[in-house]
N, C-alpha and C positions, 0 to 999 in steps of 0.2 A: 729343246734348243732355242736359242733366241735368234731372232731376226739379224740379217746381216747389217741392215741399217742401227740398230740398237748397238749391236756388235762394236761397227769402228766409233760411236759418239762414245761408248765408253771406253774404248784403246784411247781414246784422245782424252777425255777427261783423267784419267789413271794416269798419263804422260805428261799431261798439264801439272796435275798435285806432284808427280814426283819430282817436275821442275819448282816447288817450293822448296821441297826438303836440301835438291840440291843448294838453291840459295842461303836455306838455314845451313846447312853443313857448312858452303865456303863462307858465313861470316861470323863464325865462331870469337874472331877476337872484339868483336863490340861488345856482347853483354857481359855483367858483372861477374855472373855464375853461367856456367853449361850447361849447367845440372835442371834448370826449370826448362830451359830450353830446351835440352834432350827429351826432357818430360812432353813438355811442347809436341815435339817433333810426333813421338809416339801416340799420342793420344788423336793428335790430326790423322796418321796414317791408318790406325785402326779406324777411324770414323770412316776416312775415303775408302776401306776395305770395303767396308759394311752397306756405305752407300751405293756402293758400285758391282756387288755382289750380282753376276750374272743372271744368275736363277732369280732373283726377287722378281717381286712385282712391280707394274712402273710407277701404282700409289703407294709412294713410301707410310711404313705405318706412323701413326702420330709420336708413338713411344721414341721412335725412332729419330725423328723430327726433331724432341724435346732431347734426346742425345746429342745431334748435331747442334742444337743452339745450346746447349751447357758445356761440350767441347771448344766452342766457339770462343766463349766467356771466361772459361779458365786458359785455353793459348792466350788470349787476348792479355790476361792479367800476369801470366807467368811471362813471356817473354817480353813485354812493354815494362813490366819492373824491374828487366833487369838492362834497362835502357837510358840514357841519358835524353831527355827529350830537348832539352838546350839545344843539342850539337846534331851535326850528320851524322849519322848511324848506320848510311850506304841500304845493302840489301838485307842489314841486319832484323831490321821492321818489316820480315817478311812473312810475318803473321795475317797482317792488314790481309795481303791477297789470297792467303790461306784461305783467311776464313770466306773472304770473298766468295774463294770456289768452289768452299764445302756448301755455304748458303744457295750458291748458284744450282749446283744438284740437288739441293732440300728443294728449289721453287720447281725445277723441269721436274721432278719426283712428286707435285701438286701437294706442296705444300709449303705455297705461298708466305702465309700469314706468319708459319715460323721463320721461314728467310727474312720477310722483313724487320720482326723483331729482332732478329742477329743482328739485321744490319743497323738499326738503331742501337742496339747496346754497344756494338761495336767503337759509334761514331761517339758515343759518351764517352767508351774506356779513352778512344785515342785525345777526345778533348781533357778528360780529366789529367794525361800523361803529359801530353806536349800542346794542349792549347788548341787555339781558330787555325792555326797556322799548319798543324799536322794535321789534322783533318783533310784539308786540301793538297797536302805534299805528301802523306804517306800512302795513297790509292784507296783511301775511303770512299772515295767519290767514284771511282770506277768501281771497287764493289757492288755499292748502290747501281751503278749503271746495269751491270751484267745481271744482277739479278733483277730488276727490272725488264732484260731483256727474255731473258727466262720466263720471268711469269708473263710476258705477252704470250711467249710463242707457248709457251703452255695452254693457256687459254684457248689461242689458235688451233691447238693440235685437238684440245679436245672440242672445240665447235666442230671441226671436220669430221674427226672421229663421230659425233651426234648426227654431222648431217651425211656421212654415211652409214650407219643404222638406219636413219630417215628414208632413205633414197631406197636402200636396200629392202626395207620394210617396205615402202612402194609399191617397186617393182616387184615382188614376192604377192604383195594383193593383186595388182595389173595383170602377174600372169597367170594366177589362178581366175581371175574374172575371166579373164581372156581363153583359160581353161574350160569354164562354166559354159561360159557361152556357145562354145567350138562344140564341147561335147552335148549341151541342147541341140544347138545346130543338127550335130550328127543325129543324134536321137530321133529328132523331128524327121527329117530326111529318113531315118531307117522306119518309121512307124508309118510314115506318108506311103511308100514304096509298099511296104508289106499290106495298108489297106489296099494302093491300085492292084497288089499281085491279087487278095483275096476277093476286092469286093467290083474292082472295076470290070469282068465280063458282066456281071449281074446289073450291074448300072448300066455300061451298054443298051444291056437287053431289055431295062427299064427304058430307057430314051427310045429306044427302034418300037418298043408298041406303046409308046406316048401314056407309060401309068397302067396299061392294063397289066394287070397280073392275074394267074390264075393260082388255084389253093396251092399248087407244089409250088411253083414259082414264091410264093410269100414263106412256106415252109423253110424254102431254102435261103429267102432271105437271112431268117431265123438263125440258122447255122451258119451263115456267113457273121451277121455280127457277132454269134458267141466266138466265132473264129477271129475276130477282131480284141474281143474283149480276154482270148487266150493270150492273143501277142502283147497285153498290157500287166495281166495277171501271171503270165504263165513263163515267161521267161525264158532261165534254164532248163525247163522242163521239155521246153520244143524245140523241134529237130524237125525236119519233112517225116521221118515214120510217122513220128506222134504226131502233128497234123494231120496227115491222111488218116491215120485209126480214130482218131478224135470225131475231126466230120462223119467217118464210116458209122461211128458209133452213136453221136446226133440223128442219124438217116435211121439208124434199127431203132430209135426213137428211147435213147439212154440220154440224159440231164448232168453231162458232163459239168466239170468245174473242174479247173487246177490252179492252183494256189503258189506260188514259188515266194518263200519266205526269206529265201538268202541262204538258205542250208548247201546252194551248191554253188556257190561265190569260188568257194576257194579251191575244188577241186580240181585236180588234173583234166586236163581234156579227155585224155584215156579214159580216166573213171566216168567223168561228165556222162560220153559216149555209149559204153557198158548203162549207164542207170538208165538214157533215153529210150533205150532199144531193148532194156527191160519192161520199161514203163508202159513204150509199144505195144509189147506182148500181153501185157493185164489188159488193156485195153482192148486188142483185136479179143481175146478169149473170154470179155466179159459179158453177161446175159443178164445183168441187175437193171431195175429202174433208175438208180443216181447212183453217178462214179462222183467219187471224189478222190482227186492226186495231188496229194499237200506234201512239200518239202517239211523234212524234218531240221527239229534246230541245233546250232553251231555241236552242242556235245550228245548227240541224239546219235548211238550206234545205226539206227537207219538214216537212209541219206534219205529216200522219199517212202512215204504209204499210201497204198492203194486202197481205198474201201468204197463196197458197192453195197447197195442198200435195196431190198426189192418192198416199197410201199405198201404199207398197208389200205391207203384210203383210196380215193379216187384222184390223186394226184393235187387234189387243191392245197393242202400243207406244203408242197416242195416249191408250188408256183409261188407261194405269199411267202417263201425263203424259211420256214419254220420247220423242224423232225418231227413226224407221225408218232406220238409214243411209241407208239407197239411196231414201227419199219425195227423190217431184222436185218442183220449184216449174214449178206451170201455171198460175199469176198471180202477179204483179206490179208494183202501182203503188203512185208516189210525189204523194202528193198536197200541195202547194207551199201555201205561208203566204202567197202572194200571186198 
């Protein structure tokens, strides 16, 4: 459907051209023959069809264009020959404004360059017929006008049209920056809150004995910051169960890690919920030296896996982040997206 504004410019140009035809109808008795004039008449009306066709697009095609300016050229030559240019010939030379209005829809349909050349071949046909003198008395000269006014406001329409893309495209950056920054904000804020929840009694208790710490106390600092560095790594994977089994599992002196790779981005909270409180469960039941809980990826029938590894060496491979050859896997599980 078109615009309502599109709508009445073209009820009004439609109503404009059929007040030519009416003119070419009542002045039938001026030209020599009817018969080029009828031709006339038909060939203009089929062009305003075509020009004014609802559904089109509003850049006429160029094909199209060179239609309108050969239509233009032949009314111009059929109905002016069959004219006396000596004498008055009333609203008989009502081609002049024909074509004027077909060109005036070529330039508002951005395409200028061929309305203008109508409009010069035009002011040749009507010089070659009646002279300096028709040019100026037959609405040459308002032609030219009108389509000149055309191709301004066209111009006009489409710099607006540009500098609303512009403004739009702007605003469309502005509110995602404005996004970016809101959801950092939040971020910062929710990571800031989650260190004072984990790590600020600990720091207390560092300020109240001025730095002294004894071996638990360092211990646990230990597990506080891997409990920090869960809420950076670990994501969807944490919930208060899995916290608490997490630490618990740190204290029986297990070398957690979890991994949240995006695998649970898109799930329902329900399922979310169900894997956390799965995940829980591997955890509190596990007796391995390193757990590891890695999110599986986007088309990965499991949602997360569990594996626990009980070390072969004396733990120096797992602290310098490298696998024991010979560590065996003494857990396990695949935990399903459904």
């Amino acid at each position: 459907m078109i615009s309502p504004p599109r709508a009445i410019v073209t009820v009004l140009a439609a109503l404009f051209s059929l007040y030519h035809l009416v003119l070419a109808f009542n002045s039938m008795q001026y030209p020599d023959s009817i018969w080029p004039v009828i031709v006339a008449m038909v060939l203009y009306a089929a062009a305003t069809v075509m020009s004014l066709w609802p559904t089109s697009p509003l850049a006429m095609p160029l094909w199209m264009a060179a239609l309108n300016f050969a239509v233009c050229l032949v009314m111009s030559i059929l109905v002016l020959s069959q004219l006396d240019g000596s004498v008055f010939n009333g609203y008989a030379t009502w081609s002049v404004a024909a074509v004027g209005t077909l060109l005036t829809i070529t330039a508002v349909r951005q395409q200028p360059g061929i309305a203008w050349l109508g409009i010069v071949a035009l002011a040749v046909c009507v010089y070659l017929w009646g002279g300096l003198g028709a040019v100026t008395t037959t609405g040459v000269i308002g032609s030219a006008v009108w389509v000149g006014v055309a191709h301004a406001l066209a111009r006009a329409m489409a710099r607006a049209a540009r500098d609303a893309r512009l403004f739009g495209l702007a605003e469309r950056e502005a509110a995602a920056w404005h996004a970016t920054q809101e959801a950092q904000l939040t971020e910062g804020r929710h990571r800031l809150d989650q260190m004072n929840r984990v790590a600020g009694p600990m720091l207390h208790q560092i300020i109240d004995n001025a730095g002294r710490l004894s071996a638990e106390d360092r211990r646990e600092c230990l597990h506080l910051e891997g409990a920090i560095r869960d809420e950076i790594r670990g994501r969807h994977l944490l919930n208060e169960d899995v916290r608490t089994e997490v630490l618990a599992a740190r204290r029986r002196g297990i070398d957690v890690t979890l991994l949240d790779d995006g695998g649970l981005d898109d799930l329902p909270d329900d399922d979310r919920e169900r894997i956390q409180s799965r995940v829980a469960d591997e955890i509190a039941r596990s007796h391995a030296d390193r757990l590891i809980v890695r999110t599986g990826i986007d088309d990965s029938a499991a949602a997360v896996t569990v594996v626990g590894l009980t070390v072969s060496d004396d733990g120096s491979a797992a602290a310098l982040g490298s696998d024991a050859a010979d560590d065996e896997v003494s857990q396990f599980t695949e935990i399903g997206r459904e």
